[in-house]
C-alpha positions in Angstrom: 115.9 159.8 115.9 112.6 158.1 117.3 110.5 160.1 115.0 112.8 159.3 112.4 112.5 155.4 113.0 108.2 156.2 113.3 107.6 157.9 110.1 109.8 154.9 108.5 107.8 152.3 109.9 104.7 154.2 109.0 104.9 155.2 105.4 106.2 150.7 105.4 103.3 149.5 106.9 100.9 152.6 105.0 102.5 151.7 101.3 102.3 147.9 102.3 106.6 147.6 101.9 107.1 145.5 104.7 109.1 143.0 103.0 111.5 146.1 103.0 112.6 146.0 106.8 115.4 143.2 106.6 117.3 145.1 104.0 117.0 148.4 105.8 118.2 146.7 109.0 121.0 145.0 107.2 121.9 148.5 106.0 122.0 149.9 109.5 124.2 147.0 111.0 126.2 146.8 108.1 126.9 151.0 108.2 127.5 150.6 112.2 130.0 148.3 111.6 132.0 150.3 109.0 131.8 153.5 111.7 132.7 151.4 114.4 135.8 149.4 112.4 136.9 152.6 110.6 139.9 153.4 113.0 140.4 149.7 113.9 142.9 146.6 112.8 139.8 145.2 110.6 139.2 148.0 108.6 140.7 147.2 106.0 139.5 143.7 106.2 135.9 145.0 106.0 136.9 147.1 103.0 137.6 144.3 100.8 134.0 142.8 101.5 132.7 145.9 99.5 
């Protein structure tokens, strides 16, 4: 997972995408947050955002 998150952050800075981290941590948080609400009350709250 570590080299995963390296080689991301590598081939950003290389290609000069930087401005491209807030969406990809947006992505993350908003992908945790689906797993983590999947079996829960809120899920189908959540849904309806999407």
């Amino acid at each position: 997972m570590i080299d995963i998150l390296k080689e991301l952050w590598r081939f950003l800075r290389v290609r000069k995408k930087l401005w491209m981290t807030p969406i990809i941590i947006v992505m993350l948080l908003l992908g945790g947050l689906l797993v983590l609400a999947q079996g829960s009350v809120v899920a189908p709250f959540i849904y309806t955002l999407f």
